[in-house]
N, C-alpha and C positions, 0 to 999 in steps of 0.2 A: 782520563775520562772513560766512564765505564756506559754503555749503551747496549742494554738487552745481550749480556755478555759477550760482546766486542770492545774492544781497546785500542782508542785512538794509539798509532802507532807516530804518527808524524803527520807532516802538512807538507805540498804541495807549493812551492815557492817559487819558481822557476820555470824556463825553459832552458835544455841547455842542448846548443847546436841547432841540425836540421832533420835529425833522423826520431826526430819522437822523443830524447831523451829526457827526463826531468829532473829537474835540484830538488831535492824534499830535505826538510829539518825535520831530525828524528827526534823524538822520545824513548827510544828503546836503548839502553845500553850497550847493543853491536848488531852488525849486521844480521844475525840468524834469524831473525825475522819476518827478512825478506830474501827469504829462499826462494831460488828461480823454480819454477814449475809451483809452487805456493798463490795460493787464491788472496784478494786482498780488497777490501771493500772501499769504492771510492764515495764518500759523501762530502757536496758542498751545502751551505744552507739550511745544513740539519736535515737533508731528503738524500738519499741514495742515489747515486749516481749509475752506480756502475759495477759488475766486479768485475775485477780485472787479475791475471796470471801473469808474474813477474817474470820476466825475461832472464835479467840479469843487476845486479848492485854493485854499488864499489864507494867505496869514500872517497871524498870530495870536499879536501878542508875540513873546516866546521860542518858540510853539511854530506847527501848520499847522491850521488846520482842512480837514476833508478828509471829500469824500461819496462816497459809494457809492454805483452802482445798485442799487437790488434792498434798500437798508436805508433807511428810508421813517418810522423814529419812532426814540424815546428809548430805548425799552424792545429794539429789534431793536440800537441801539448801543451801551448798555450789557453786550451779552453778548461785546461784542466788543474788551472795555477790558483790557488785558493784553496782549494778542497782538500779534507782529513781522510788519513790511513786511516784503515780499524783493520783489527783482525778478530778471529775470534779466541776468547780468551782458554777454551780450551785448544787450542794449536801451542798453547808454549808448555814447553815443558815444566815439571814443577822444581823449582829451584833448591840449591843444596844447602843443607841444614846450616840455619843461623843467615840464612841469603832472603832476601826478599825484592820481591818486583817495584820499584819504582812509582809504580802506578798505584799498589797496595800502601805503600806510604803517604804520599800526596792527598792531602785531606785530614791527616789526623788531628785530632785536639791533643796539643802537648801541655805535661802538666809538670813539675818542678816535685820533687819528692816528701814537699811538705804543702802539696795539694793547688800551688798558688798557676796560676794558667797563665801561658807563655802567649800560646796561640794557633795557630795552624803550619804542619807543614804545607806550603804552597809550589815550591821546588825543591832538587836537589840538586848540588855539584859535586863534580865528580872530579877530584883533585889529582889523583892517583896512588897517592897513598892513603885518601880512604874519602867517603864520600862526605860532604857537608849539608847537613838539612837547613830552608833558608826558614825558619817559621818567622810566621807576621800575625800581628793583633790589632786588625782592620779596624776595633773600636779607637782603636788609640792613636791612628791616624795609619797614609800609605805608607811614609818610611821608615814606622815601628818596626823594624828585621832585628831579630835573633840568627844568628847562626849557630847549629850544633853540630859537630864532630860524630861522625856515624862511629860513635868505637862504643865498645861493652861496656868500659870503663865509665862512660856517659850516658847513653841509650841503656835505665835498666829492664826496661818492661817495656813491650808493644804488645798491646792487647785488638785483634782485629774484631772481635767479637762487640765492643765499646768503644772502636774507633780511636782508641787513643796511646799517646806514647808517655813514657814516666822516664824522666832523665836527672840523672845528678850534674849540675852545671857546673863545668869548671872554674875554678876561682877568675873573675875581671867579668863575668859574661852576667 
């Protein structure tokens, strides 16, 4: 989600321990992110919270734990269990050629290469041999899911300019 150029980074899920520390679910593909001495905008409720300077990070399972300056127990990071990371979107770096941001995908209108409409990328997975786009076609109910295989071979064309992707489907899909 993109917000007067910041980008929801993660959420805010957890407490974990007694020293301030928090559980957050990331959206960001790795930690670099959330680089210690790095500014980070807390918002719950759609209203600004806070910014806040990252301590330090580490993965934690499925999710990040993640410190704050300035949040120092349990009870200063349980008030802050709910509320979205943002960053700003000029802090990341610009990705390397044929690479695109997650966030930059999410949202597209995917279209089939003889024009027919899939539906929207809504998420993606990250498989580790290559990522999977999950699109859905909200008209045609919630568990209409497409999956596509982020490879060349599939993905021919992403256009950010018309928000949308052009894929040759592999056979069964």
């Amino acid at each position: 989600m993109e917000k007067n150029g910041f980008l929801t980074v993660g959420k805010i899920v957890g407490a974990h321990g007694v020293k301030g520390n928090l559980k957050v679910y990331s959206n960001a593909e790795s930690l670099s992110v959330f680089t210690p001495g790095s500014s980070i905008l807390v918002v719950r409720a759609g209203k600004i919270e806070k910014n806040y300077t990252i301590k330090w990070a580490k993965p934690h399972g499925r999710r990040i734990l993640l410190s704050f300056e300035g949040i120092g127990n349990r009870n200063a990071a349980e008030t802050l269990i709910g509320a979205e990371l943002l960053i700003e979107r000029a802090a990341l770096p610009e990705p390397e050629e044929g690479s695109f941001y997650w966030c930059d995908i999410i949202g597209l209108s995917v279209f089939t290469t003889d024009e027919q409409y899939i539906g929207r990328v809504e998420s993606i997975i990250s498989t580790g041999s290559n990522d999977v786009f999950v699109v859905k076609d909200l008209d045609k109910g919630d568990d209409n899911e497409t999956l596509i295989p982020a490879l060349e071979s599939v993905v021919l064309e992403i256009d950010f300019e018309h928000k949308t992707m052009r894929v040759a489907l592999p056979e069964g899909l």
